[in-house]
KEGUZA-967192 format. One line per 4 residues: their letters; for each residue x, z, y of C-alpha. Coordinates in nm, 2 decimals, decimal comma. Layout:
a> X Z Y  ...
END
This chain:
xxxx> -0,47 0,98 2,45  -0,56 1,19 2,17  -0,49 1,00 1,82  -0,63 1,19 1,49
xxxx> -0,53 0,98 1,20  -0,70 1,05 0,84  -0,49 0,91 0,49  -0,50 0,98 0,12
xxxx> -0,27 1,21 -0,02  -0,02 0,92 -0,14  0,35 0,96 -0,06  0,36 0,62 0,04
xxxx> 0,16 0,65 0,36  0,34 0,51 0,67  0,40 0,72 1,01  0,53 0,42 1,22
xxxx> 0,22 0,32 1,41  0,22 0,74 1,48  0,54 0,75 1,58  0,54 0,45 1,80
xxxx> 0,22 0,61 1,96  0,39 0,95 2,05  0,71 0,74 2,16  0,47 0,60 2,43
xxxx> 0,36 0,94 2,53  0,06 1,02 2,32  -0,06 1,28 2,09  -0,05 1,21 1,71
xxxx> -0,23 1,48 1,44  -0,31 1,42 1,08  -0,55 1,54 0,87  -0,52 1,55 0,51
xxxx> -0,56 1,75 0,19  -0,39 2,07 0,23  -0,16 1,99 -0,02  0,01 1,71 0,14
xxxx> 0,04 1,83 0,51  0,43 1,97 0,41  0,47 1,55 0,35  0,33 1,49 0,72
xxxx> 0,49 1,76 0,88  0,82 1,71 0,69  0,78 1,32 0,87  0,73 1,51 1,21
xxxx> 0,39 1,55 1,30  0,12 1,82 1,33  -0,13 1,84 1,02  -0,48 2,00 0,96
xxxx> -0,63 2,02 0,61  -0,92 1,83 0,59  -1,16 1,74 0,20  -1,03 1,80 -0,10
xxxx> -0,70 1,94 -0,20  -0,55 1,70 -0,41  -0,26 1,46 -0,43  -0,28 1,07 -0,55
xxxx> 0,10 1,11 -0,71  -0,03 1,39 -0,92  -0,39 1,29 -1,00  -0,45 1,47 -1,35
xxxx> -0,30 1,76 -1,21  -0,58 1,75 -0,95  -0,84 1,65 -1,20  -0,78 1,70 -1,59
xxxx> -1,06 1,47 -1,63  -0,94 1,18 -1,47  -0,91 0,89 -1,66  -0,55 0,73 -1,74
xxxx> -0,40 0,46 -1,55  -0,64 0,17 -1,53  -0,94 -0,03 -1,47  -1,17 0,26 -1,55
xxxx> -0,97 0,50 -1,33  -1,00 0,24 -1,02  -1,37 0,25 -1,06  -1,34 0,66 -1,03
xxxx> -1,14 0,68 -0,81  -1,32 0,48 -0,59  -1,63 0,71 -0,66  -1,42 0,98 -0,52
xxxx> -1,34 0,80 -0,23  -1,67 0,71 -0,14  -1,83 0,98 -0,22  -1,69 1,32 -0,29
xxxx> -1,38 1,32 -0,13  -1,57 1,14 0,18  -1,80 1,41 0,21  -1,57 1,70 0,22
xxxx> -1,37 1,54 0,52  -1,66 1,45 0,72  -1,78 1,82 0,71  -1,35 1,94 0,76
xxxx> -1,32 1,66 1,07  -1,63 1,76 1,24  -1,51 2,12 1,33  -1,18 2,02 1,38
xxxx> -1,32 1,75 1,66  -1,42 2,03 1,81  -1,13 2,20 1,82  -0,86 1,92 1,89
xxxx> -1,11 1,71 2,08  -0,96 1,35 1,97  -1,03 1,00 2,15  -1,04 0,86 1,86
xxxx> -0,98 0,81 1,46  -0,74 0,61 1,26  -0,83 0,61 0,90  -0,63 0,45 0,63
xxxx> -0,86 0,18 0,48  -0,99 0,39 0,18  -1,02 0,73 0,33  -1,37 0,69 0,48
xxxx> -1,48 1,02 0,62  -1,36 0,90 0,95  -1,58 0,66 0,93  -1,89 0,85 0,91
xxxx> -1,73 1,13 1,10  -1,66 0,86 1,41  -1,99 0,73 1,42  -2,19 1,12 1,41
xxxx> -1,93 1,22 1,71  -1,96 0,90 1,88  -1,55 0,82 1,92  -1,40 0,48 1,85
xxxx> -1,24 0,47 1,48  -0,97 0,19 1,40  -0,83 0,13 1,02  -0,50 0,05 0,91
xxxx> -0,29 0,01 0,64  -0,31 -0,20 0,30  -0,69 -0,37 0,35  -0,86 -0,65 0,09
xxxx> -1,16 -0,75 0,31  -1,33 -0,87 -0,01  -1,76 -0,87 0,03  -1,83 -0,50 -0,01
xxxx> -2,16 -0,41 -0,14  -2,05 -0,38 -0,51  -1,89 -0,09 -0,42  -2,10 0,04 -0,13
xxxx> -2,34 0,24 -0,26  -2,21 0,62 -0,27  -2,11 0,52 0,07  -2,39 0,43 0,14
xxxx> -2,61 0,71 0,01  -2,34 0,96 0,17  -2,49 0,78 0,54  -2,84 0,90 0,44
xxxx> -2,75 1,21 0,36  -2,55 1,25 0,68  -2,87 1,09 0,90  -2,65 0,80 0,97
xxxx> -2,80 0,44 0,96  -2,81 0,28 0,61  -2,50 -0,01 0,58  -2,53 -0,15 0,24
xxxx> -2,34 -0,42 0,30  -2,04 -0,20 0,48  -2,08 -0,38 0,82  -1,96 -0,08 1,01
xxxx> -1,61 -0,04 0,85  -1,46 -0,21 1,09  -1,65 -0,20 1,40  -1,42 -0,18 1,60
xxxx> -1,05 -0,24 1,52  -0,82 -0,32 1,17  -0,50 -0,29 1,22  -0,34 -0,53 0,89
xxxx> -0,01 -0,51 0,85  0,05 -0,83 0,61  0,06 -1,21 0,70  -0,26 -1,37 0,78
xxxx> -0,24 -1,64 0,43  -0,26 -1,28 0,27  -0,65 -1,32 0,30  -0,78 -1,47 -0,02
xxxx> -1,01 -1,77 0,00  -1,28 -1,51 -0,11  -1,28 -1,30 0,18  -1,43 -1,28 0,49
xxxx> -1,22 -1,11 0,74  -1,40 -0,89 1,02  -1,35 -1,03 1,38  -1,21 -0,71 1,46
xxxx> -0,89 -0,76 1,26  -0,54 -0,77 1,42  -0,20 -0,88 1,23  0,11 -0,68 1,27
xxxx> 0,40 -0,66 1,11  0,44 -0,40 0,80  0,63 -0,15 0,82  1,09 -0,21 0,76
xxxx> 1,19 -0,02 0,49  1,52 0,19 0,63  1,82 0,05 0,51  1,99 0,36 0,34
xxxx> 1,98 0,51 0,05  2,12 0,66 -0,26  2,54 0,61 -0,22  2,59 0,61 -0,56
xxxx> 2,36 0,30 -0,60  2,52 0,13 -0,29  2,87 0,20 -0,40  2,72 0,05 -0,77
xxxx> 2,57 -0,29 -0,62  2,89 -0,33 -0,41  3,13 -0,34 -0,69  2,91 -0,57 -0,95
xxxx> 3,12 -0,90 -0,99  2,94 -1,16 -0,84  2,72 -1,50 -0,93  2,52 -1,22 -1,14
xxxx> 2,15 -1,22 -1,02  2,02 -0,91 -0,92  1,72 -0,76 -1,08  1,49 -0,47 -0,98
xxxx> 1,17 -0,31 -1,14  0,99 -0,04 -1,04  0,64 0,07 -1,07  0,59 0,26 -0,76
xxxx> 0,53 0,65 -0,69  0,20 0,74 -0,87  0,11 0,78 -1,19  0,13 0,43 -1,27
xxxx> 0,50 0,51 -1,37  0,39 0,72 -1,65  0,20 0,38 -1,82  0,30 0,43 -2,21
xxxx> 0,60 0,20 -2,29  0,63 -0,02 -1,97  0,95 0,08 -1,87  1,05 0,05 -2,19
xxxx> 0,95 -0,28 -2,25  1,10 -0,38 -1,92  1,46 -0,24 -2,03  1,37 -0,42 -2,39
xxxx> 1,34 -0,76 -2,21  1,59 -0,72 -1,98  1,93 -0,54 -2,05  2,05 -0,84 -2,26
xxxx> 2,00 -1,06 -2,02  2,28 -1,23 -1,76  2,20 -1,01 -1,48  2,23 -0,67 -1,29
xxxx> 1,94 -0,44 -1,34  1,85 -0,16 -1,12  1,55 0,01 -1,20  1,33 0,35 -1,01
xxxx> 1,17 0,56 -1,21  1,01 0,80 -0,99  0,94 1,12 -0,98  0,73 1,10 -1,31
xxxx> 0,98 1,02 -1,55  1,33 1,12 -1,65  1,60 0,86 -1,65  1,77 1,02 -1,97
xxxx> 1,45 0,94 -2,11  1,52 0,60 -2,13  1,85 0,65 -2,31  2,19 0,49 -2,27
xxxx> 2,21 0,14 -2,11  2,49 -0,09 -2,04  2,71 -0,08 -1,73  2,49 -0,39 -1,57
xxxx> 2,13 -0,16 -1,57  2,11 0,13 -1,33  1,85 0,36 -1,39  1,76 0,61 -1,09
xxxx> 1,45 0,79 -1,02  1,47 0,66 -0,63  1,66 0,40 -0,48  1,62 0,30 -0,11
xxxx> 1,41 -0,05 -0,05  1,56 -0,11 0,28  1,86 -0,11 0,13  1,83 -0,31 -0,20
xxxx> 1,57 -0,54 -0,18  1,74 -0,79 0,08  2,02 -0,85 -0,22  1,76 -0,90 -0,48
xxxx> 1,67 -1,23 -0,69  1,33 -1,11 -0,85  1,13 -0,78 -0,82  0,94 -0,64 -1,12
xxxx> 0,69 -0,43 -0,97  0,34 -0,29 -1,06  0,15 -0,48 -0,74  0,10 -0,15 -0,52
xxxx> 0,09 -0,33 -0,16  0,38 -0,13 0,00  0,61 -0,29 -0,26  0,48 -0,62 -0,22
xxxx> 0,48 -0,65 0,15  0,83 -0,50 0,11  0,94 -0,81 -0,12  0,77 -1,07 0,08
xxxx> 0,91 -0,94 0,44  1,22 -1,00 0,27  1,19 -1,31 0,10  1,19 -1,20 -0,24
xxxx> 1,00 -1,37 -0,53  0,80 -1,11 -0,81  0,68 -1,07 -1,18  0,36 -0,87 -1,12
xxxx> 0,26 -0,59 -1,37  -0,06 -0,47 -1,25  -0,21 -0,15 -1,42  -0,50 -0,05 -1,17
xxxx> -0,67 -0,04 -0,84  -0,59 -0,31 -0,64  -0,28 -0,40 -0,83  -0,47 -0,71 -1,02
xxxx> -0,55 -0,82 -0,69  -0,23 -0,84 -0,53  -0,05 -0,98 -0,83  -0,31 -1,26 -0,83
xxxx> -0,24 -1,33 -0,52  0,11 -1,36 -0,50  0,05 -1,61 -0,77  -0,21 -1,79 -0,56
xxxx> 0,04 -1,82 -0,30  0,34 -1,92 -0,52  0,55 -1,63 -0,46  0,56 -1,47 -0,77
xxxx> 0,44 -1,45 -1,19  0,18 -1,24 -1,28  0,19 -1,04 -1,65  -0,12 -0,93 -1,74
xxxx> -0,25 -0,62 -1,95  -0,22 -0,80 -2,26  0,11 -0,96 -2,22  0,35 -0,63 -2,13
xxxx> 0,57 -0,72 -2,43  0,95 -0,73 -2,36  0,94 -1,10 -2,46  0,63 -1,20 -2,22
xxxx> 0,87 -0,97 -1,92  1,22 -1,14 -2,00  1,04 -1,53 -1,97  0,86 -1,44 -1,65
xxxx> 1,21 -1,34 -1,45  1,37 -1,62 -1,62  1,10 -1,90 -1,53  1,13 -1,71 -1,13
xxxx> 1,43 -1,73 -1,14  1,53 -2,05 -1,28  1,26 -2,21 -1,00  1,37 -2,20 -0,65
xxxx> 0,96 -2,25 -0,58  0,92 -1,93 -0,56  1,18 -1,82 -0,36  1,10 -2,11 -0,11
xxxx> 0,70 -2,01 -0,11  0,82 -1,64 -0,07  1,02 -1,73 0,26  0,72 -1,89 0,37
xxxx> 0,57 -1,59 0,39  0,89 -1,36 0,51  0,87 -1,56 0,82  0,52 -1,57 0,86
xxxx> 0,53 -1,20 0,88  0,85 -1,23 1,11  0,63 -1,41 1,33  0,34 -1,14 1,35
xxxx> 0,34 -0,88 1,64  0,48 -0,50 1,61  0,42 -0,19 1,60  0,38 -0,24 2,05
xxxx> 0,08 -0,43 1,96  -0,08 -0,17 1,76  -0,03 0,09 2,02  -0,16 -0,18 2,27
xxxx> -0,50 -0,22 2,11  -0,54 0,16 1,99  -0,49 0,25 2,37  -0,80 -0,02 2,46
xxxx> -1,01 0,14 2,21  -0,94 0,48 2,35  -1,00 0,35 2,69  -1,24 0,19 2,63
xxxx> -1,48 0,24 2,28  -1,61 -0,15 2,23  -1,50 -0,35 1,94  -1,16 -0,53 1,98
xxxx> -1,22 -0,86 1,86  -0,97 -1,10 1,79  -0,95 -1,48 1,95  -0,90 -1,66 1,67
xxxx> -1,02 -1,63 1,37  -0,85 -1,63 1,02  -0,83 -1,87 0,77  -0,79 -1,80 0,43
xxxx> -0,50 -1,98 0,24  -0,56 -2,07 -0,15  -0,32 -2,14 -0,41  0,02 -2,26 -0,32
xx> 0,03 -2,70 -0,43  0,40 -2,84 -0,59
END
């Protein structure tokens, strides 16, 4: 089988599902803005440039007139999505079908010129990755109008994105009481963060005197990190308080920046999840999914700071499902930050409603599953769909 995956240039993207593919004998190939194929061929596979050259973690680099991190920037970026960017992959995937000659496509949920590209060539098309199945045709329409254009049927309501297979890696209760999830939809189990990492951090945590909780904040890999004063205001509320504080910058910001801090906060611009997160107390993080489903396969309660795209979302629904505080745009103020960790941590709800969910994601299928279904598709193109279906969970009671 011949597997061509699609993604947004993000550094976040995962490569396990592609890796457990070619460790079962098949043939794995991204496509991707130019840009980023050193990222996919640094994790091991072959990459073909495909749309626009651009990079998520660098986005006013890409485009000066991008607006900042925000609500406003969502709403662009998802005309970009559906629209431009969409229409220069469908065009790039086309003639490299006809060179590659793929079985099918596997699309990370946003990129969607696979989807159109799919349904003109007539292969089988799967998502996965982060997915909100929330009702679509708010959004739809540059999609939408993209499909005319291409002589595709019209799908205003976005029935077709996900014909045939989504491959979710989060626990079922994840689905808000205001979705609708497709029939097609299969669970599995997201992606284990490595456990190694930076020594110097490691050889920190282990010699921090104990009964000390341990604290980290970090506000992903994009832009986001570059939000005027939230790091700050994090440090403000924090470094007094009675606990260790590790905190990740990223590649957007200096640590010196942030100036001296006492020998309890560690400030690095990467620090290794796999490592850190099982011997956290509370994450402060920015809502991206990666992090999140990284907390809750641990066990680990959150304060939620979201700044844009789907970050609202997922804050509001950690809070929905009791694992977590959410501080909202107006309330980043050291003061509003330091009473969030303390009422997380001085509850043991949270942690109890976040192990909840730890092990209902222990309990979800792996990365075998996945290549399971994706070689039935290949086999044989019909939508996968799924026995049982889901049912949303609401806001945690007690």
């Amino acid at each position: 089988m011949r597997a061509l995956f699609t993604t947004h240039p993000a550094p976040a993207i995962s490569t396990r599902s592609c890796r457990s593919l070619v460790d079962a004998g098949h043939e794995v190939a991204f496509a991707c803005a130019d840009c980023f194929r050193p990222d996919v061929e640094a994790a091991g596979f072959a990459a073909f440039p495909a749309g626009i050259d651009w990079r998520n973690d660098r986005l006013t680099q890409f485009f000066p007139d991008a607006p900042p991190p925000g609500p406003v920037c969502g709403a662009w970026a998802n005309h970009l999505w559906r629209s431009g960017a969409a229409r220069a992959t469908v065009a790039d995937l086309l003639a490299l079908a006809e060179r590659w000659r793929p079985d099918l496509l596997v699309r990370e949920p946003l990129e969607f010129g696979a989807l159109l590209a799919a349904e003109l060539l007539d292969l089988p098309h799967a998502s996965a990755g982060a997915h909100w199945f929330r009702p679509q045709t708010p959004l739809n329409a540059p999609l939408d109008a993209l499909r005319r254009e291409l002589g595709l049927a019209p799908d205003p309501k976005a029935a077709r994105l996900y014909r045939y297979l989504a491959l979710a890696p989060m626990p079922p209760s994840w689905v808000a009481p205001d979705e609708e999830a497709p029939p097609t939809v299969r669970f599995i189990r997201p992606d284990d963060a490595a456990p190694t990492g930076d020594e110097v951090v490691s050889a920190w945590l282990a010699a921090r005197p104990g009964g000390r909780p341990l604290v980290h904040a970090t506000l992903g890999t994009t832009e986001v990190t570059r939000t005027p004063g939230l790091y700050e205001a994090i440090l403000a509320g924090l470094r007094d308080e009675p606990i260790d504080l590790v905190v990740a910058v990223g590649q957007h910001r200096d640590p010196a920046e942030l100036g001296p801090q006492p020998p309890h906060v560690r400030i690095e611009r990467h620090v290794s999840h796999g490592a850190l997160l099982p011997r956290c107390d509370v994450v402060v993080a920015h809502g991206g999914f990666g992090t999140i489903m990284g907390c809750l396969s641990a066990g680990i309660p959150m304060v939620v700071i979201p700044v844009q795209g789907d970050q609202p979302r997922n804050a509001q629904r950690c809070a929905d499902l009791g694992a977590g505080v959410v501080v909202g745009p107006e309330e980043r103020t050291p003061a509003v930050i330091q009473t969030a960790v303390r009422a997380v941590l001085a509850d043991p709800s949270y942690r109890e409603n976040a192990a909840l969910l730890r092990d209902e994601i222990a309990a979800l299928p792996g990365m075998d599953r996945a290549v399971e279904l994706l070689e039935r598709l290949a086999a044989d193109p019909r939508p996968l769909l799924a026995a049982v279906p889901v049912s949303p969970r609401g806001p945690a009671s007690g």
